[in-house]
PDB file of N, CA, C, O and CB in Angstrom:
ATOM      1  N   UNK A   1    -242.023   8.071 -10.602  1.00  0.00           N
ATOM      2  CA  UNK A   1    -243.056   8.539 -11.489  1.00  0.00           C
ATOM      3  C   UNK A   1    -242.563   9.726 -12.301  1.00  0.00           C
ATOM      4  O   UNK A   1    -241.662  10.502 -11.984  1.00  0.00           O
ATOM      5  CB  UNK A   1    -244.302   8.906 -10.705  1.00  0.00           C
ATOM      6  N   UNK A   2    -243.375   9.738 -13.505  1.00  0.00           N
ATOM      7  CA  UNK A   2    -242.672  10.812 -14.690  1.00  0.00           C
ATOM      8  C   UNK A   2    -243.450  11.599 -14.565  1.00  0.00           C
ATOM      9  O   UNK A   2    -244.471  10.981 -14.868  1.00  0.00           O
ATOM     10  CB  UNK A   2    -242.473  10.510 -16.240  1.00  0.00           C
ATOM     11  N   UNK A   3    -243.823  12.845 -14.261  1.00  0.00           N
ATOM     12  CA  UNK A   3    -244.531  13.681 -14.708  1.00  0.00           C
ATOM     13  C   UNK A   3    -244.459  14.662 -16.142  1.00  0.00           C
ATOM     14  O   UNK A   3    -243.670  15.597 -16.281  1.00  0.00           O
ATOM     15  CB  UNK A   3    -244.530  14.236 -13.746  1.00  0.00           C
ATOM     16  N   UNK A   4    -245.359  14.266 -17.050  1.00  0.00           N
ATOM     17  CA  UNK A   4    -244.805  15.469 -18.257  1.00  0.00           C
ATOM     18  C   UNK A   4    -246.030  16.235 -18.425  1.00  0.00           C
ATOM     19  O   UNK A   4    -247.148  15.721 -18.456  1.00  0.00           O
ATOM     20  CB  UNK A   4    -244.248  14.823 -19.958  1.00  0.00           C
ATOM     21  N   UNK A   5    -245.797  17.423 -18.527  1.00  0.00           N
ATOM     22  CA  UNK A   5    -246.344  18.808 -18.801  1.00  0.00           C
ATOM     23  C   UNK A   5    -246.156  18.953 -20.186  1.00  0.00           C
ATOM     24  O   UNK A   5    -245.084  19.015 -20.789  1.00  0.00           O
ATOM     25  CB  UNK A   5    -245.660  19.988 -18.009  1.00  0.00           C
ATOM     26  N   UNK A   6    -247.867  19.027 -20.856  1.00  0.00           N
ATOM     27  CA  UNK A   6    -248.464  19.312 -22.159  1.00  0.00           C
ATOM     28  C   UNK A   6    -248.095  20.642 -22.251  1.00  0.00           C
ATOM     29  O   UNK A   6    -247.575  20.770 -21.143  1.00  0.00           O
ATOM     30  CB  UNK A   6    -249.997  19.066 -22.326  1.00  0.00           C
ATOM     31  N   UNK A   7    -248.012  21.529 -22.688  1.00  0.00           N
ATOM     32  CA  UNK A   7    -248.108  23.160 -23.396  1.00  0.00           C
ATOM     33  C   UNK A   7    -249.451  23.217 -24.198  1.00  0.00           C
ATOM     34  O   UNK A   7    -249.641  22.474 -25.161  1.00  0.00           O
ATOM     35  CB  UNK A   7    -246.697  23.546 -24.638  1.00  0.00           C
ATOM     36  N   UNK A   8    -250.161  23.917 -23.864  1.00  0.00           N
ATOM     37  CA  UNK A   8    -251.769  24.080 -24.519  1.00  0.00           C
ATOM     38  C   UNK A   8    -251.720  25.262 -25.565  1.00  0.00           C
ATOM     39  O   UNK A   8    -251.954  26.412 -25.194  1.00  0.00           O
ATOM     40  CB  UNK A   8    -253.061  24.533 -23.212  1.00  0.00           C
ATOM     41  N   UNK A   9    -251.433  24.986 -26.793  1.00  0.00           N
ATOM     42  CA  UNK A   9    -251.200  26.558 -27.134  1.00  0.00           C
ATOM     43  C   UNK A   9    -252.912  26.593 -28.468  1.00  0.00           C
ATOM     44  O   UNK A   9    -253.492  26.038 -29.400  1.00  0.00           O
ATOM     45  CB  UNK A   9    -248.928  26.911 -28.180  1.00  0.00           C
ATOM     46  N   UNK A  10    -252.896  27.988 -27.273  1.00  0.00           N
ATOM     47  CA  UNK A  10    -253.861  28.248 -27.911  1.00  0.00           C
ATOM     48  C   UNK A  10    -253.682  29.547 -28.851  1.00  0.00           C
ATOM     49  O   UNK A  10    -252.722  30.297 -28.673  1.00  0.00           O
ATOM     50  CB  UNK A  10    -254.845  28.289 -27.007  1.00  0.00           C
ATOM     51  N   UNK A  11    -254.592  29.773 -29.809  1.00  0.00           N
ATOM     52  CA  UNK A  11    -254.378  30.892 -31.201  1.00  0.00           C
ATOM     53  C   UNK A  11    -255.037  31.901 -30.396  1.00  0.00           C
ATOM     54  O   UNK A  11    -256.078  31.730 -29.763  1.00  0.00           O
ATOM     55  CB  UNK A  11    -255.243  30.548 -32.982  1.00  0.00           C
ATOM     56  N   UNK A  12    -254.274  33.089 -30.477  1.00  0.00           N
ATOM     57  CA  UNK A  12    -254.963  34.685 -29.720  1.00  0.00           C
ATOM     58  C   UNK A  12    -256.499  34.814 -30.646  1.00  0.00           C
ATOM     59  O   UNK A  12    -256.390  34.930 -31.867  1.00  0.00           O
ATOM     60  CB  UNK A  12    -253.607  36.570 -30.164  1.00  0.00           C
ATOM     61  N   UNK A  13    -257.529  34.795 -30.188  1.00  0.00           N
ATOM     62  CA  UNK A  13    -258.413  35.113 -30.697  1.00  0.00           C
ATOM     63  C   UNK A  13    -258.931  36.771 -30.841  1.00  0.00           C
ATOM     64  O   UNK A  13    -259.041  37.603 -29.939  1.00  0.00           O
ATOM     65  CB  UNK A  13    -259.099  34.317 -30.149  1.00  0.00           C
ATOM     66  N   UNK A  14    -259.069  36.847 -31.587  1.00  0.00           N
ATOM     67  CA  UNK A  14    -259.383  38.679 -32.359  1.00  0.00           C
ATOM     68  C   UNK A  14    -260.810  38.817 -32.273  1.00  0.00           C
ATOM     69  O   UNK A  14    -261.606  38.696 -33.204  1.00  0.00           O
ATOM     70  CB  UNK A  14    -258.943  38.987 -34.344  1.00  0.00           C
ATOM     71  N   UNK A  15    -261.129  39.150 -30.758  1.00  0.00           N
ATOM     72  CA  UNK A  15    -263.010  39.319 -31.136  1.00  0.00           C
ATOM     73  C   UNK A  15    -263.607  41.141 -31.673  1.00  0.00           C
ATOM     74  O   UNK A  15    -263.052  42.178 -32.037  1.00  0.00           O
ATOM     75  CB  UNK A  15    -264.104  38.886 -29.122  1.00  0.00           C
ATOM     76  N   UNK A  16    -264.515  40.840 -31.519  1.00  0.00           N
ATOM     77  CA  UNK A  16    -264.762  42.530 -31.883  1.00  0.00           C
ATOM     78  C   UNK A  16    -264.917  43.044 -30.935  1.00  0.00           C
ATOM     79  O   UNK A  16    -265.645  43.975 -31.281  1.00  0.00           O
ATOM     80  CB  UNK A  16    -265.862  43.042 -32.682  1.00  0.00           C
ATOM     81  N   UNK A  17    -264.712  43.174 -29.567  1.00  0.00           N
ATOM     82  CA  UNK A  17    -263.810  43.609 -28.130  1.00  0.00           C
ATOM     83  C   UNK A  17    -262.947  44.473 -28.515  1.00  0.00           C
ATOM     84  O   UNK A  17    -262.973  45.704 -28.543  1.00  0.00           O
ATOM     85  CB  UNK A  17    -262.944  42.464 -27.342  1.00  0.00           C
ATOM     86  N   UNK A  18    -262.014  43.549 -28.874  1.00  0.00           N
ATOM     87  CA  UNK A  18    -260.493  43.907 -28.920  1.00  0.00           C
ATOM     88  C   UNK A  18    -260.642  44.814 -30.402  1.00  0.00           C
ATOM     89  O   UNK A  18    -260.089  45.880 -30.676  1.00  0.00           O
ATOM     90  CB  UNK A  18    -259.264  42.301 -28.981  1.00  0.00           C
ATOM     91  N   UNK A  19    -261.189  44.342 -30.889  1.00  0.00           N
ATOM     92  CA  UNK A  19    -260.975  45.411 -32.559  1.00  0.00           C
ATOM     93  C   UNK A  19    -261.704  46.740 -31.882  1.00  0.00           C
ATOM     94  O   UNK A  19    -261.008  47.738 -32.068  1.00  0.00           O
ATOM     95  CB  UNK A  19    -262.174  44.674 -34.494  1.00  0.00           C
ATOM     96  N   UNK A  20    -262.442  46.907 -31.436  1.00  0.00           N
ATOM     97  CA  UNK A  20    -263.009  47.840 -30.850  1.00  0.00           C
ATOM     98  C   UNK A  20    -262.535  49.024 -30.197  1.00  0.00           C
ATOM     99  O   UNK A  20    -262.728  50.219 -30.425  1.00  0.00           O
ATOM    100  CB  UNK A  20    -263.540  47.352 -30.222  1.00  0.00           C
ATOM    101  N   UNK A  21    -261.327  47.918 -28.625  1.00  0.00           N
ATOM    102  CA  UNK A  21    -260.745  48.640 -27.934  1.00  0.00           C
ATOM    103  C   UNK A  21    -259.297  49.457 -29.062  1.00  0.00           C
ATOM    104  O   UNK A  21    -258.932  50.632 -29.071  1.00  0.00           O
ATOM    105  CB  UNK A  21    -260.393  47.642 -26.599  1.00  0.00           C
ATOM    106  N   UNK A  22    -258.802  48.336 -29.845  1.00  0.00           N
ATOM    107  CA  UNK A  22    -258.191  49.260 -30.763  1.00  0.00           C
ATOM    108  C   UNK A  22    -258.280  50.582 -31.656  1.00  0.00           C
ATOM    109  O   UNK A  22    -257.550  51.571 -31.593  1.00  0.00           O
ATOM    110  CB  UNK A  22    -258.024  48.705 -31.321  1.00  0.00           C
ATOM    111  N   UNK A  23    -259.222  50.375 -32.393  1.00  0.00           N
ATOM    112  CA  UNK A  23    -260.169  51.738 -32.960  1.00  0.00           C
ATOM    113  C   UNK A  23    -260.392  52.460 -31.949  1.00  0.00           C
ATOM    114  O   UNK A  23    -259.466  53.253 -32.121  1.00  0.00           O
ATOM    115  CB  UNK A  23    -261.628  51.489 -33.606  1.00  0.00           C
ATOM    116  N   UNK A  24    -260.970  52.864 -30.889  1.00  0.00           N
ATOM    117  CA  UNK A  24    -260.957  53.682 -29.903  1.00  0.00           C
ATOM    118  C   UNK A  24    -259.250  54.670 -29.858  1.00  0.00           C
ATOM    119  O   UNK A  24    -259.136  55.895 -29.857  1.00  0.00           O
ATOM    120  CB  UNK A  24    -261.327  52.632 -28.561  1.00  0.00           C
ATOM    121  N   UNK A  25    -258.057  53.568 -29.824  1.00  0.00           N
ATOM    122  CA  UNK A  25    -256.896  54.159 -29.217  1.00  0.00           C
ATOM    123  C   UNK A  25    -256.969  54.823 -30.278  1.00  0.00           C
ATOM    124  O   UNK A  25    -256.766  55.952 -29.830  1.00  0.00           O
ATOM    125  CB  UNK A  25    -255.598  53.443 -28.773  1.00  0.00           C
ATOM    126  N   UNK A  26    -257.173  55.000 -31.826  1.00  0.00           N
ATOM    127  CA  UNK A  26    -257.217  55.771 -33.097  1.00  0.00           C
ATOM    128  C   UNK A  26    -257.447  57.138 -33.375  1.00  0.00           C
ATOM    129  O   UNK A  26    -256.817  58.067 -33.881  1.00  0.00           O
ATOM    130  CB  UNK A  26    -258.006  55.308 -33.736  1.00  0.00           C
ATOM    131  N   UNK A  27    -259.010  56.871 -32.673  1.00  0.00           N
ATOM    132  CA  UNK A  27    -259.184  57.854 -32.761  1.00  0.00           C
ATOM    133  C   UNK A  27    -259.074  59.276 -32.562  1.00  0.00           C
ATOM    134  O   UNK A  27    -259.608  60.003 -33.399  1.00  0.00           O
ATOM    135  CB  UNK A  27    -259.529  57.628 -32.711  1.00  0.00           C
ATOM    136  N   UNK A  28    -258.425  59.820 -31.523  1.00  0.00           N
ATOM    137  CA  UNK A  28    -258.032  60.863 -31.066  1.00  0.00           C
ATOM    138  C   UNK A  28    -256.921  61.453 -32.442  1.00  0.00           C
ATOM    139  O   UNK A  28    -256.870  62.497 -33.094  1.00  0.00           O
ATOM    140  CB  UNK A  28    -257.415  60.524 -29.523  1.00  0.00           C
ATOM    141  N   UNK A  29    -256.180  60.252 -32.437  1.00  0.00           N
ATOM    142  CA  UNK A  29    -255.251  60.574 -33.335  1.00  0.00           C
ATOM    143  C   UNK A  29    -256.024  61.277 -34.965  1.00  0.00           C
ATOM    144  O   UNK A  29    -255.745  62.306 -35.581  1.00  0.00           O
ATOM    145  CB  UNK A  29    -254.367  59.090 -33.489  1.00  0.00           C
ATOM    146  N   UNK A  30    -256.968  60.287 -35.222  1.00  0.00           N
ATOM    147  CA  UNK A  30    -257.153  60.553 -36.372  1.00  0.00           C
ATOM    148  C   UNK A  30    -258.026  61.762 -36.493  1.00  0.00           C
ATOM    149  O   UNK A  30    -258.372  62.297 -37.546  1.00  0.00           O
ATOM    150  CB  UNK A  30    -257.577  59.478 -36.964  1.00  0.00           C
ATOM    151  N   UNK A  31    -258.362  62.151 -35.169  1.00  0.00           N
ATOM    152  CA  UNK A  31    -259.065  63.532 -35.145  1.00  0.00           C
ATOM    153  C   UNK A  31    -258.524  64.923 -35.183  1.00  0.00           C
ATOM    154  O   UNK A  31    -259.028  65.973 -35.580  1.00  0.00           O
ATOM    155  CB  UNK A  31    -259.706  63.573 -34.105  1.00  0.00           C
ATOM    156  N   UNK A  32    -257.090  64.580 -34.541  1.00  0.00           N
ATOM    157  CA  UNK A  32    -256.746  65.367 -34.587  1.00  0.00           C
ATOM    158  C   UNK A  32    -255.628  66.151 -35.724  1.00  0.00           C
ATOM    159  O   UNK A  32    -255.320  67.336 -35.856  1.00  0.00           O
ATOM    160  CB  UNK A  32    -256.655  65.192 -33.644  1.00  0.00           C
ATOM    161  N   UNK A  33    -255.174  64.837 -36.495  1.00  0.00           N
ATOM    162  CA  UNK A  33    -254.808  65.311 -38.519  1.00  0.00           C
ATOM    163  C   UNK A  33    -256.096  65.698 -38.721  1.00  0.00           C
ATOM    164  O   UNK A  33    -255.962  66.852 -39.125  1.00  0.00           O
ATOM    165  CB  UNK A  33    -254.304  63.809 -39.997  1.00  0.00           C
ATOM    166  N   UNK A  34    -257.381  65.433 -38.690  1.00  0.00           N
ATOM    167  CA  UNK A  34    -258.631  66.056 -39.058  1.00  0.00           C
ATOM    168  C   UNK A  34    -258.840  67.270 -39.393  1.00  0.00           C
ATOM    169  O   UNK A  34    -259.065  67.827 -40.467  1.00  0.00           O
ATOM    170  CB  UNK A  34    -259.367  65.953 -38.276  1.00  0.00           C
ATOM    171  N   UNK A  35    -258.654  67.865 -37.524  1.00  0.00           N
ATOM    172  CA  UNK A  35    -258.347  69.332 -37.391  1.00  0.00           C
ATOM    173  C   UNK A  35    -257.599  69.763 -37.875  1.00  0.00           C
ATOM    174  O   UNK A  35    -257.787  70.489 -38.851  1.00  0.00           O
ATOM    175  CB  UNK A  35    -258.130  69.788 -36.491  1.00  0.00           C
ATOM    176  N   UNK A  36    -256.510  69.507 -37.419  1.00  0.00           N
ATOM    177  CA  UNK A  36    -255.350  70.364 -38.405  1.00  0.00           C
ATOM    178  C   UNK A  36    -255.424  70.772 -39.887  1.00  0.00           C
ATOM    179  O   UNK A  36    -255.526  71.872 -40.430  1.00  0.00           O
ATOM    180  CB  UNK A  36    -254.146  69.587 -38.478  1.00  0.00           C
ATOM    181  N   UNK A  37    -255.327  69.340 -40.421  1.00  0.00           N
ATOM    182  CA  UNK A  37    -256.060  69.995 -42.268  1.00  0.00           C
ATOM    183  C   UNK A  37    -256.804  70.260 -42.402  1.00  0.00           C
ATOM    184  O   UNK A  37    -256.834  70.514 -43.606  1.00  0.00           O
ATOM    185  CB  UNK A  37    -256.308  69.482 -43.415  1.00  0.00           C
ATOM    186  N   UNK A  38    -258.190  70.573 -41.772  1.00  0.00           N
ATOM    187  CA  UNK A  38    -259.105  71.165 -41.902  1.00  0.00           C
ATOM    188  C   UNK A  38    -258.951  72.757 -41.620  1.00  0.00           C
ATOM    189  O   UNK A  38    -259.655  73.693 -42.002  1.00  0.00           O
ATOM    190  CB  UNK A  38    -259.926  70.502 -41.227  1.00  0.00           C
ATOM    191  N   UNK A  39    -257.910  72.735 -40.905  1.00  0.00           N
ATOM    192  CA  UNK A  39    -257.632  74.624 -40.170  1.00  0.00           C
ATOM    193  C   UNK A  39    -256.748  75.048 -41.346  1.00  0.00           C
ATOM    194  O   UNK A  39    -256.948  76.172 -41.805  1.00  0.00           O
ATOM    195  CB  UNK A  39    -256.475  74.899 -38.213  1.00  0.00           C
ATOM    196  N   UNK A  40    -255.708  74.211 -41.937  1.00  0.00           N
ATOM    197  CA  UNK A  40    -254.969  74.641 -42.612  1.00  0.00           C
ATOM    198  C   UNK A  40    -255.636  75.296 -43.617  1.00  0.00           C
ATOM    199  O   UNK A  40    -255.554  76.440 -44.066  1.00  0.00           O
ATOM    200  CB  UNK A  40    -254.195  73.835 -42.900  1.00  0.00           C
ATOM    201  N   UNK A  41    -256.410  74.202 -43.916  1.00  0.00           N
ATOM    202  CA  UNK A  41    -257.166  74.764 -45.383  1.00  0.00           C
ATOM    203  C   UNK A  41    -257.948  76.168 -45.713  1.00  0.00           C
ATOM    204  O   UNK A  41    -257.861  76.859 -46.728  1.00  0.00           O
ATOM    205  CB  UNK A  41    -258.264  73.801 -45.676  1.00  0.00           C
ATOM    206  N   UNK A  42    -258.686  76.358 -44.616  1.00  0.00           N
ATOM    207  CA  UNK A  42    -259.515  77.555 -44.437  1.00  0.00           C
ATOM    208  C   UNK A  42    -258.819  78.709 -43.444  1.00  0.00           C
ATOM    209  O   UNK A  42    -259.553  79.629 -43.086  1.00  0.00           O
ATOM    210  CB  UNK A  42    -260.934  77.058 -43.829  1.00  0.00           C
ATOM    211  N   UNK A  43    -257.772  78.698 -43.100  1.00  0.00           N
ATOM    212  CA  UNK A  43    -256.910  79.465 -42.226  1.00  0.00           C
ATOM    213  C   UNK A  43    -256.516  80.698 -43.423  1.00  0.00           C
ATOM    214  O   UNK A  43    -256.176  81.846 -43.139  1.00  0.00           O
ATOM    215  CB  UNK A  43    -255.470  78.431 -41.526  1.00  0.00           C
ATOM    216  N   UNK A  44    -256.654  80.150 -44.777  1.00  0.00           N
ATOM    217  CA  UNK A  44    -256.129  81.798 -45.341  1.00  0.00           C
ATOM    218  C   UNK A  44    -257.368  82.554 -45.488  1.00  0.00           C
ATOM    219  O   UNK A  44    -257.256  83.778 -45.560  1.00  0.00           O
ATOM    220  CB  UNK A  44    -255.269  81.873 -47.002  1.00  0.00           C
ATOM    221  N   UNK A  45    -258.620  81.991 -45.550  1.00  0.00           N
ATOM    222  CA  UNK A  45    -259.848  82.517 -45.400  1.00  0.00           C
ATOM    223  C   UNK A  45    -260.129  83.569 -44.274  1.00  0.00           C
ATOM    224  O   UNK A  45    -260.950  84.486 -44.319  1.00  0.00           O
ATOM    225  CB  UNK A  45    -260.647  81.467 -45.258  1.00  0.00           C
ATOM    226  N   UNK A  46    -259.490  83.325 -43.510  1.00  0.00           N
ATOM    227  CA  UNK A  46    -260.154  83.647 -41.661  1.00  0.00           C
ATOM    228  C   UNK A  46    -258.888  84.952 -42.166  1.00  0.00           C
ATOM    229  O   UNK A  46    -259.148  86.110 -42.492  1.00  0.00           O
ATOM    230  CB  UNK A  46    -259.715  81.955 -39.594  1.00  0.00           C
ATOM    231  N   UNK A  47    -257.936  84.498 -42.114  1.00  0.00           N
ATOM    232  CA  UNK A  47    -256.992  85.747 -41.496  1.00  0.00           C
ATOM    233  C   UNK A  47    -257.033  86.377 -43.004  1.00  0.00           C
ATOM    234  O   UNK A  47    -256.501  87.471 -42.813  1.00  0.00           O
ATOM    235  CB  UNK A  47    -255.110  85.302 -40.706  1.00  0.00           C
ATOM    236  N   UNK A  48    -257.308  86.324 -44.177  1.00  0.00           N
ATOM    237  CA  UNK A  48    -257.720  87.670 -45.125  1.00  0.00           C
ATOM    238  C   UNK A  48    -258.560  88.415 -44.932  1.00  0.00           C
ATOM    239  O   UNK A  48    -258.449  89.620 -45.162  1.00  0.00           O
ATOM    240  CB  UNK A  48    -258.064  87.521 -46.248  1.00  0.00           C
ATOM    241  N   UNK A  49    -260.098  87.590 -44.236  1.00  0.00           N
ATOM    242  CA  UNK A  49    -260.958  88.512 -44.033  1.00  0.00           C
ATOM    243  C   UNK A  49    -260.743  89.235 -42.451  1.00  0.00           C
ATOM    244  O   UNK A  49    -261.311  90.261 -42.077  1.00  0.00           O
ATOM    245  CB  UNK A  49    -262.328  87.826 -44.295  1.00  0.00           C
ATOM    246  N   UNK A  50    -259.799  88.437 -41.670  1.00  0.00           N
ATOM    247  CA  UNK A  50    -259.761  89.506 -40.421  1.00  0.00           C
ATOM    248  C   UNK A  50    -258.710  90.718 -40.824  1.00  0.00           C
ATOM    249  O   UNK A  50    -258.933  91.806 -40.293  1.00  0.00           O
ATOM    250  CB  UNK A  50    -259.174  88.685 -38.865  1.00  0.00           C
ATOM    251  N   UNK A  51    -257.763  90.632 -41.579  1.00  0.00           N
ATOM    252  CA  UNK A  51    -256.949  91.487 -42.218  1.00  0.00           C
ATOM    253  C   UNK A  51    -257.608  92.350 -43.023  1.00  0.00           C
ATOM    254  O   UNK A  51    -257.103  93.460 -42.854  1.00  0.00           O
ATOM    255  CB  UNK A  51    -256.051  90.878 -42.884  1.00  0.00           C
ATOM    256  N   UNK A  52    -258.402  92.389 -43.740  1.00  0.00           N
ATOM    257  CA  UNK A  52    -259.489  93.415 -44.240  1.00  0.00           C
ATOM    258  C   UNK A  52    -260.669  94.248 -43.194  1.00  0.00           C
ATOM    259  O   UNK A  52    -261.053  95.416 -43.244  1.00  0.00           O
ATOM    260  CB  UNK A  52    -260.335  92.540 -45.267  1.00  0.00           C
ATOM    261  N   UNK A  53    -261.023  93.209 -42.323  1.00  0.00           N
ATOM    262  CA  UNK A  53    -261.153  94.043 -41.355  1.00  0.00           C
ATOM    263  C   UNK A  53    -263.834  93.253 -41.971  1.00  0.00           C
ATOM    264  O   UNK A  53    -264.976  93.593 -41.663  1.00  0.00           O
ATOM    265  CB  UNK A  53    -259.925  96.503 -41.836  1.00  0.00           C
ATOM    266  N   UNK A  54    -263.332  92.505 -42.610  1.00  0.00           N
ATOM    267  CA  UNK A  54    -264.595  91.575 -42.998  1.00  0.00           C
ATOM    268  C   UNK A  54    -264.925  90.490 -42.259  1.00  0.00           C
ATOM    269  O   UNK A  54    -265.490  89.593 -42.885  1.00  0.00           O
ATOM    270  CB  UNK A  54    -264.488  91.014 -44.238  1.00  0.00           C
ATOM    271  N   UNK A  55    -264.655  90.246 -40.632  1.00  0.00           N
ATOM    272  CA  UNK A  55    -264.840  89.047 -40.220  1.00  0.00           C
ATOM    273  C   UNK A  55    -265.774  88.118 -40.485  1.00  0.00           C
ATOM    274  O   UNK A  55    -265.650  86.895 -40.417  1.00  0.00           O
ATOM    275  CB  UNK A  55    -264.848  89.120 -39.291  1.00  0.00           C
ATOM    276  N   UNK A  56    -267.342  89.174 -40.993  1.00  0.00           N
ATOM    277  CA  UNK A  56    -268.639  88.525 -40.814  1.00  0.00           C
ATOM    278  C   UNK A  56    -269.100  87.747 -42.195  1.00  0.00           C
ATOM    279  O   UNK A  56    -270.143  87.120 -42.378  1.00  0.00           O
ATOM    280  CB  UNK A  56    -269.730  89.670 -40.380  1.00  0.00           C
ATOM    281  N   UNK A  57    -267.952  87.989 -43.160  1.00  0.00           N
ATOM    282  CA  UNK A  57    -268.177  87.089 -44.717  1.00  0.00           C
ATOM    283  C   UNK A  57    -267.299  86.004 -44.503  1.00  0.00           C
ATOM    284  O   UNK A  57    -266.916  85.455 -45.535  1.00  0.00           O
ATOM    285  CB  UNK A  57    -267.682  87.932 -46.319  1.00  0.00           C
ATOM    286  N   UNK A  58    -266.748  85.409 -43.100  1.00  0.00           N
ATOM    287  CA  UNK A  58    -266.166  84.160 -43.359  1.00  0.00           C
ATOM    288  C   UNK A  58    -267.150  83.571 -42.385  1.00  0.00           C
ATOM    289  O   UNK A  58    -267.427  84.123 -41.320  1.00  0.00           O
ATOM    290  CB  UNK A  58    -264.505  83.950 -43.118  1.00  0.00           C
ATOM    291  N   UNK A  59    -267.734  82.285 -42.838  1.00  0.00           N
ATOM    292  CA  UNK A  59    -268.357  81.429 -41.982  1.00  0.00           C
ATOM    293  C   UNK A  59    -268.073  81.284 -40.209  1.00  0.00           C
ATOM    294  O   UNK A  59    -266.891  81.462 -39.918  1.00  0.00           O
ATOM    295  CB  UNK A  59    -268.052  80.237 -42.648  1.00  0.00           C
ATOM    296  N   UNK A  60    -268.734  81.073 -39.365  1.00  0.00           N
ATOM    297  CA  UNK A  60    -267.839  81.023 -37.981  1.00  0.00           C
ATOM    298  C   UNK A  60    -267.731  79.304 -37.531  1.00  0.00           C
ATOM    299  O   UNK A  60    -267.176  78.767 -36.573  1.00  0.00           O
ATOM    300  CB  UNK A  60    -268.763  82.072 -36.545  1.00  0.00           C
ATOM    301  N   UNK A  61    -268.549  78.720 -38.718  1.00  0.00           N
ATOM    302  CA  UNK A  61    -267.104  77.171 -38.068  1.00  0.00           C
ATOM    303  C   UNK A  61    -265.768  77.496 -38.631  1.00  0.00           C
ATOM    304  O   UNK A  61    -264.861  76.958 -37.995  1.00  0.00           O
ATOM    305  CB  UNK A  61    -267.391  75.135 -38.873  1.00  0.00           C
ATOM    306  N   UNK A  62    -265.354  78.269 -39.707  1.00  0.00           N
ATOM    307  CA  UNK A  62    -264.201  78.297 -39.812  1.00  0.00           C
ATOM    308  C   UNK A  62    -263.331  79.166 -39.059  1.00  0.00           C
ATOM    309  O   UNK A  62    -262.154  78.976 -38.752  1.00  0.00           O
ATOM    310  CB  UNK A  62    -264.081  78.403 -40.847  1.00  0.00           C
ATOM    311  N   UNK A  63    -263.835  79.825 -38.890  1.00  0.00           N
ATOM    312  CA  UNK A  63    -263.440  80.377 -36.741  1.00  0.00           C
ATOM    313  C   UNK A  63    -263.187  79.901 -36.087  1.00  0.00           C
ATOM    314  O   UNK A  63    -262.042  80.025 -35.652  1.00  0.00           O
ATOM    315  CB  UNK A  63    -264.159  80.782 -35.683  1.00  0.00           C
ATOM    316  N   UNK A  64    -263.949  79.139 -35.624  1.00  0.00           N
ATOM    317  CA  UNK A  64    -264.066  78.058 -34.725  1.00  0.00           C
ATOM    318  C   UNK A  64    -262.990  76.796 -35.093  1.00  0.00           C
ATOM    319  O   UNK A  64    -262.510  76.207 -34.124  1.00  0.00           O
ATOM    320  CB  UNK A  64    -265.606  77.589 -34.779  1.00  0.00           C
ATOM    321  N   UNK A  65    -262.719  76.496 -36.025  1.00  0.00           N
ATOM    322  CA  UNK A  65    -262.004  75.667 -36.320  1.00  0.00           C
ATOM    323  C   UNK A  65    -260.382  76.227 -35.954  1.00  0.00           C
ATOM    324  O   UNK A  65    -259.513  76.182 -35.083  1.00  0.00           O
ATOM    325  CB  UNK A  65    -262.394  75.324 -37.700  1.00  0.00           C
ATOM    326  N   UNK A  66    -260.600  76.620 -36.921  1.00  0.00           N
ATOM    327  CA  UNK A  66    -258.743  77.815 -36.613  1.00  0.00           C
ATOM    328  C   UNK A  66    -258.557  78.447 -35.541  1.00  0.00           C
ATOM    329  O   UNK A  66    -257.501  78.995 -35.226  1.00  0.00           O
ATOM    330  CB  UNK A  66    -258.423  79.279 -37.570  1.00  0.00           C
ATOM    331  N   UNK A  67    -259.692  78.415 -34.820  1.00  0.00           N
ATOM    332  CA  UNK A  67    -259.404  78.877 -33.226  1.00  0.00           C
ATOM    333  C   UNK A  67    -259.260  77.436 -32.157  1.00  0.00           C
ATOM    334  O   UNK A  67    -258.764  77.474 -31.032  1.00  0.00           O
ATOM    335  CB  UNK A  67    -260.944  79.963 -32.618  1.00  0.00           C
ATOM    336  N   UNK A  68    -259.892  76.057 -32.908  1.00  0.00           N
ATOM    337  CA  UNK A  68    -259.307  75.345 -31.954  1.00  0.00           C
ATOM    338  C   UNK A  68    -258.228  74.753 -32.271  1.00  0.00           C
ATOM    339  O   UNK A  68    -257.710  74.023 -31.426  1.00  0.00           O
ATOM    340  CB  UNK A  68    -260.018  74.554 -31.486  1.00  0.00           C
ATOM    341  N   UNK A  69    -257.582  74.921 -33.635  1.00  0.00           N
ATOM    342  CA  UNK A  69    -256.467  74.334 -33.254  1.00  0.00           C
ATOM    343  C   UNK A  69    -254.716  75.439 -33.177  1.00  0.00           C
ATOM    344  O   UNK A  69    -254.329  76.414 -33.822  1.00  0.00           O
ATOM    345  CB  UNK A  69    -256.508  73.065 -34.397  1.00  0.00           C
ATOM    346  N   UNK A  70    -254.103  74.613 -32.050  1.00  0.00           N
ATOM    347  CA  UNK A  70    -253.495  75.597 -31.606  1.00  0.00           C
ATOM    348  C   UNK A  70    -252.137  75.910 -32.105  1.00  0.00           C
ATOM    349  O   UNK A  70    -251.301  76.596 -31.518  1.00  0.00           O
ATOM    350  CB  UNK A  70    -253.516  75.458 -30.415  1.00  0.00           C
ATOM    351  N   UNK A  71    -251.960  75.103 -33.705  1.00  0.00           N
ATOM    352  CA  UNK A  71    -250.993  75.346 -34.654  1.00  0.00           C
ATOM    353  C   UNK A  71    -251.307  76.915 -35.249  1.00  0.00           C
ATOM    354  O   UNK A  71    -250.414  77.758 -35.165  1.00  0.00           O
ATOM    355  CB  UNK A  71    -251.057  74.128 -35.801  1.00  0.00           C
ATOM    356  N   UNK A  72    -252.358  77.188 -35.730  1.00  0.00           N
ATOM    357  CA  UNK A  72    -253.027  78.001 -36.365  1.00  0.00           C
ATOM    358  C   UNK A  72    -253.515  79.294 -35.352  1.00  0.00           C
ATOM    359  O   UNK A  72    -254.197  80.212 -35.808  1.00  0.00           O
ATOM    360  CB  UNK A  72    -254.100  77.188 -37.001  1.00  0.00           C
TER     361      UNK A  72
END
């Protein structure tokens, strides 16, 4: 007796699961170029007015910002 073995090939299906679980791995990443150009930008703001000695005329998310990231 012959035995022959079919191969079933099936097409990877792409549900919105998987697109999902992908976008997830993203995000961190894309949060964190976020921060960064976001600190960059307002980082000469923060340290002119702490260099003048004016902390309270710069907004404090932009404090907050340039204080969380730890390039800046």
């Amino acid at each position: 007796m012959e035995k022959t073995t079919e191969t079933l090939e099936q097409q990877p299906k792409l549900t919105w699961g998987i697109l999902a679980f992908a976008g997830m791995l993203f995000v961190p990443f894309v949060a964190a170029i976020v921060i960064y150009i976001g600190a960059f930008v307002v980082s000469g703001d923060v340290y002119a007015a702490e260099a003048s000695g004016q902390d309270g005329d710069v907004a404090s998310w932009k404090h907050s910002l340039v204080g969380v990231c730890p390039l800046h």
